[in-house]
N, C-alpha and C positions, 0 to 999 in steps of 0.2 A: 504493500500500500504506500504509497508514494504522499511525502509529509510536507508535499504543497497544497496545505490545506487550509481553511481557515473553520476553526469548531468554537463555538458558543455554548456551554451548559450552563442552566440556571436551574438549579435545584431550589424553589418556592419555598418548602416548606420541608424541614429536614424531620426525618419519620423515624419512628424507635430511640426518640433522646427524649430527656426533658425539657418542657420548655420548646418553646419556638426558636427557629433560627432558619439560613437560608446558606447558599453556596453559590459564588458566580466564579465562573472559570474561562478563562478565554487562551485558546491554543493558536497559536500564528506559526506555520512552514515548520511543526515538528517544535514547538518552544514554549513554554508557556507564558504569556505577556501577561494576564491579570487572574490573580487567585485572591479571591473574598470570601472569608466565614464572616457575612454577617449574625450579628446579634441584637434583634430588632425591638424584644419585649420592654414593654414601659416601663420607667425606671418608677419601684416603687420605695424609695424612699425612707428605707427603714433608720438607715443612722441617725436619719431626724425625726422619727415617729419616740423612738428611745430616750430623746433627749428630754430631762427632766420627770422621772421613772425613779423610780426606785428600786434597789440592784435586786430583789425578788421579782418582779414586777417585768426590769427586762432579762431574765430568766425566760421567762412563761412567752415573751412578747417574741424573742429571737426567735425562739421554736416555730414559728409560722412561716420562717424566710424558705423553709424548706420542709416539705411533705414526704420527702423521702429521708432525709438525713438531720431533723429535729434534732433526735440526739446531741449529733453533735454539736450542733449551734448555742445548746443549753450547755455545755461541757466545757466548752470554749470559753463560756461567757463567768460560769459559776467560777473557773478555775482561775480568771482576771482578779475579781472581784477578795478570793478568800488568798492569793498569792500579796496583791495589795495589803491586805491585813496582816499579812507575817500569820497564816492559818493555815497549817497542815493538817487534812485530815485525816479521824485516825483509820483504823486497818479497815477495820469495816466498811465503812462510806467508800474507801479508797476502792477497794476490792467490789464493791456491790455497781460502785459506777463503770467499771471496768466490764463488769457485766451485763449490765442494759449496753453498754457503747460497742459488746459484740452481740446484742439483740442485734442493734442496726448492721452493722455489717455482714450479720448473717442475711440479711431481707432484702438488701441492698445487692450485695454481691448476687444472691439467690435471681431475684428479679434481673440483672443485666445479662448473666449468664444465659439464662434459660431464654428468656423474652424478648432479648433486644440485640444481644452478638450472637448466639448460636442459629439462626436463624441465617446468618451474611453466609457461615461458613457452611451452613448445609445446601445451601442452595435457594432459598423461598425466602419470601417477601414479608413474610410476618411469621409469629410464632403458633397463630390461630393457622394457616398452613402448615406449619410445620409437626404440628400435632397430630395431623394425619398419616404421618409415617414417623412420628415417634412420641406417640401418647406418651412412654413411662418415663422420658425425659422432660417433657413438659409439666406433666403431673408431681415430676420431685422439684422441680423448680418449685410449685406452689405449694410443696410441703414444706419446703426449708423456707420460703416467704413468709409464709405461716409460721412456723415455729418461733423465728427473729421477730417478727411482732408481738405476739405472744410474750416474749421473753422483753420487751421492750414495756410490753404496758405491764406486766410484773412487777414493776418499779415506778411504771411514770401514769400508773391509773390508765392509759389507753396510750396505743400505738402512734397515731397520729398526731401530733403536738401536744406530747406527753406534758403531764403538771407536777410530776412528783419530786423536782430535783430544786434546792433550796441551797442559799450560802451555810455554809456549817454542815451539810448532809441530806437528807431524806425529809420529805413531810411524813413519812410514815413506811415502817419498816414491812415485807411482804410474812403474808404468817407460813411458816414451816410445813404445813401442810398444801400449800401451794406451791412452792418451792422444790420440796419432794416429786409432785405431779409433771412438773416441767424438765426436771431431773431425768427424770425417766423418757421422758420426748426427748431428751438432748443425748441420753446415752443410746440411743436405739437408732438416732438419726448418724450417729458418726461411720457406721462402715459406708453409708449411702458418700456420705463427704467426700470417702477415700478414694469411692470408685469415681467420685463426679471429677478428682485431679485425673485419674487415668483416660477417664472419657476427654476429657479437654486437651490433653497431654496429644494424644492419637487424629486430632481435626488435624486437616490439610491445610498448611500454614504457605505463607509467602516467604520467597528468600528474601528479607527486607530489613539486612543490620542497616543500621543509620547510626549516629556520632551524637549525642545528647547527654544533657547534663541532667543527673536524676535529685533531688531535694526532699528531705524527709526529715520527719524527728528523730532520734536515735535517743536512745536510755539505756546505761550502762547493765542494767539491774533487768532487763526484761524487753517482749518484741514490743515499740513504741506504738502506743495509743492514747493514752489520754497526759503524756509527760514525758520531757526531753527536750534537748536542744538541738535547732538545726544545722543540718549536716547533709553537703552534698557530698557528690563522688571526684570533686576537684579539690576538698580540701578544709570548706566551707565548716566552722564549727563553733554557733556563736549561741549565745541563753536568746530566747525568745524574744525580749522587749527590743533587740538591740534587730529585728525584723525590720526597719523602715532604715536603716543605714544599709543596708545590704541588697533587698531586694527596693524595685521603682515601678510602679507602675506610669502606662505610656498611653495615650490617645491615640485609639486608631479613627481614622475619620469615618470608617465604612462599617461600624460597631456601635453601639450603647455602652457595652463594658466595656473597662481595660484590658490592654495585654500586661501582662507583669514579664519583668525580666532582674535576670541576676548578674552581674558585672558585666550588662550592657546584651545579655544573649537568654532569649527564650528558654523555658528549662520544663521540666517532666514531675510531677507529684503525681501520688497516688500509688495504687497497689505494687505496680511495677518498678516503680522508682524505690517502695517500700523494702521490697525483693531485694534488688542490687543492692542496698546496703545495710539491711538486716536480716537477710537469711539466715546468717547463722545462729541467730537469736531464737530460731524458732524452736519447739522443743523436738527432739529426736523423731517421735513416732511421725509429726508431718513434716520433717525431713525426709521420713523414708520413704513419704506417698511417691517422692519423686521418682526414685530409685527404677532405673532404668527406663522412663519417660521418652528418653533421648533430649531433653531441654533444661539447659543447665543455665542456672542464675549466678550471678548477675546477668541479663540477657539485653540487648541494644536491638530488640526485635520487637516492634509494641505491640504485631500482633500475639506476640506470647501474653498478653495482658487480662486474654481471657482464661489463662492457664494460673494467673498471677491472681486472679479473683478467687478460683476453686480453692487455690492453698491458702487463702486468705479464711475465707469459708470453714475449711477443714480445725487451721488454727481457730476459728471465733469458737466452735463448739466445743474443742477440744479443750480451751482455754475455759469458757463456762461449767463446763461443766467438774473440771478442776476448782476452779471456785466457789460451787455451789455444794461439791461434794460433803462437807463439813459445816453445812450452813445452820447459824443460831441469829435467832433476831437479839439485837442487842436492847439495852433497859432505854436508851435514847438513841433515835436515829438521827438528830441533828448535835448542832450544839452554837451558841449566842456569838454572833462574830460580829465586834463592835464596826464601824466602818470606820475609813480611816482616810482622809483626805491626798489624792496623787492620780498619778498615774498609772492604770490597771493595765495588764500585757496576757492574755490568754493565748494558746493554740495547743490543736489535740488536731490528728488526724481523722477528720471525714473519710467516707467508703472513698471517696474520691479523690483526696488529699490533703494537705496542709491547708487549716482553717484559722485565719489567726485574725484575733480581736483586739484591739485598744480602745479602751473607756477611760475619759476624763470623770472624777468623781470629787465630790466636796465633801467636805464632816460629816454631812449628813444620809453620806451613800445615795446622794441622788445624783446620776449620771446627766453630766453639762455635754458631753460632746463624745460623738463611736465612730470607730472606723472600723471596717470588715473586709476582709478578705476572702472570698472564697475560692477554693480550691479550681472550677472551671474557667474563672476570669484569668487565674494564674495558669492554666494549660493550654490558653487558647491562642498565644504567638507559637508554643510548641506544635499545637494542630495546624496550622498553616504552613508552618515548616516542614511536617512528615506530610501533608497532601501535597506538595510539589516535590519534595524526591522521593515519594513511593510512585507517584506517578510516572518520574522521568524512568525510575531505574524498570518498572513496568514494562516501557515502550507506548510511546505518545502516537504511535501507529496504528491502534486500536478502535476498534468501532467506538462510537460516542458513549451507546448504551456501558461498554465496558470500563472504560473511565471514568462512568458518573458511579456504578456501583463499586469501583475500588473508591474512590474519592471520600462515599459516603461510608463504606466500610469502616476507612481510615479513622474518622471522625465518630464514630460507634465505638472504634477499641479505648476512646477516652473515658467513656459514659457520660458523656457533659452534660451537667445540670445545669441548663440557662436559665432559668428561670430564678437560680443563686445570686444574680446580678443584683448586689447593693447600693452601687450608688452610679451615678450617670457622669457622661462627658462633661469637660467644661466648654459652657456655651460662649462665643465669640460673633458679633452680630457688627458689621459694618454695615454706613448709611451714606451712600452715594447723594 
């Protein structure tokens, strides 16, 4: 096919992501002249909705920024607010939150797995097709969806923009007897986990290494989730507040959100990035899921990202249920954290990535001024960058139809929740 051509693809309305968005692509004689992920969703506002709250209050309120990843937005926020106060909480709260925040991971990772990337790799257009020739894979995705929610409102009174996470600990601790019951759903669901890394392991992958820089929390003591400092793969190793000298966010003009970047170059969070630089943190047994996979981490391959969500997975229940093994409610599940005037610094890893918060607070613990970062705003100069060299190394000689479904492929192996977008462009308005 002869690459004197001129191709236009505009993909409207991007399908199996969160959130709205759009793809404009323009190919010129075999080259690509304009590649756009727009992000088109109205910017709602939250940093200023928080403002003048009080730090319970935006607790419960962040929870709504995201339907899928709640958790983490509350985890984020609680752990600003009690780090501010010189408050460490004790074993229990510690350990119990570590457990609703592998509810969500398990639901999250469950849901993209099954619903939204296995679908590109088998061939069909949605997962409601793909059900047709593989019912008991689609039916475990909604068992493990299930489960992770489940295991989410366990702690937070409901799945959905959970209410139960407070500065100092818990509104109220889950009774033993519930506990037990989900116990049992979480020990029974773990060989399904190990086969779901081998199922993943075995999908027909692209040859697609690419040069990227991966960004993640790390914590000496355990695999990072709700605590650590970040740390890429070039060297990167700095405590969480010290987030805004390091990392910048940049105005794309053809976006709502920002792109973020790290010493001036796009960069990689989430499960994958997670991988490359804590794998070996994980505990042995889902070490060993890998064990002759043929896909070895650290991996510079994103489509391995859906292999990186199943061991993600495998660890969340395997971690819970470690946790819960031993479980007593304690005599108080919170405890009275005075507020304390400064500047607050949160960040814990969403299913998606590094989530990191700054709240300005007064004496009185009512929050004056937030800024948020989420984890898609910050992977979306890296999605721009893998859809123009998976493309090129593809071959740009390809029918339209086949470029638009690598393209969108591309853009599925991030799971990007757009709909995460906190805060909007700065607006510049000249008058002729």
């Amino acid at each position: 096919m002869s690459d004197n051509r001129e191709i236009r693809i505009k993909v409207p309305v991007l399908t199996r992501v969160e959130g709205e968005g759009a793809l404009e692509l323009d190919l010129l004689n075999g080259a690509i002249e304009n590649l756009k992920l727009r992000i088109f969703e109205p910017p709602r506002l939250f940093e200023k909705f928080v403002e003048g709250y009080e730090r319970d209050q935006v607790i419960d309120m962040v929870a709504r920024i995201c339907g899928i990843c709640p958790v983490a937005y509350q985890m984020s926020a609680v752990q600003a607010f009690e780090r501010l106060s010189d408050f460490t909480p004790g074993r229990w709260v510690r350990e119990m939150r570590r457990v609703m925040y592998c509810g969500e991971w398990l639901q999250s990772h469950a849901l993209h797995i099954h619903l939204l990337a296995a679908p590109d790799f088998l061939g069909f257009e949605s997962a409601i097709a793909m059900a047709a020739d593989y019912p008991d894979a689609v039916r475990r995705g909604l068992r493990l969806q299930t489960l992770g929610n489940d295991l989410i409102a366990l702690f937070g009174g409901r799945s959905v923009h959970p209410v139960g996470i407070c500065v100092g600990g818990f509104y109220r601790a889950p009774e033993l007897k519930a506990v037990e019951a989900i116990l049992q759903r979480l020990r029974a669901a773990l060989p399904e986990a190990e086969a779901l890394v081998a199922w993943t392991s075995a999908l027909d992958f692209p040859d697609d290494e690419q040069s990227f820089i991966s960004v993640a929390l790390s914590d000496p003591e355990e695999y990072a989730i709700d605590r650590g400092n970040l740390v890429s793969g070039q060297g990167l190793d700095t405590d969480i507040r010290y987030f805004e000298s390091h990392f910048k966010e940049v105005q794309s003009p053809h976006s709502t959100a920002f792109h973020s970047e790290l010493d001036g170059r796009p960069y990689l969070t989430g499960p994958l990035a997670r991988l490359n630089l804590n794998f070996h943190q994980l505990p042995e047994p889902v070490r060993r899921a890998m064990d002759g996979c043929g896909i070895v981490f650290p991996s510079h391959n994103m489509f391995h990202s859906i292999v990186a969500r199943a061991l993600e997975l495998y660890f969340a229940l395997f971690e819970a249920v470690r946790l819960l093994e031993h479980y007593q409610a304690p005599q108080r599940s919170r405890e009275e954290v005075t507020p304390v005037e400064g500047n607050a610094f949160g960040c814990t890893e969403a299913p998606r990535g590094i989530l990191w918060h700054r709240y300005d607070v007064d004496d009185r613990g009512i929050v004056r001024y937030a800024r948020i970062v989420p984890p898609t705003s910050q992977n979306q100069g890296r999605i721009e960058e893998d859809i123009r060299l998976s493309l090129e190394k593809m071959g740009l000689d390809r029918e339209e139809e086949e470029i638009r479904l690598r393209a969108e492929q591309v853009i599925r192996n991030y799971d990007p929740c757009i709909s995460c977008a906190t805060h909007f462009l700065r607006l510049k308005i000249s008058h002729r």
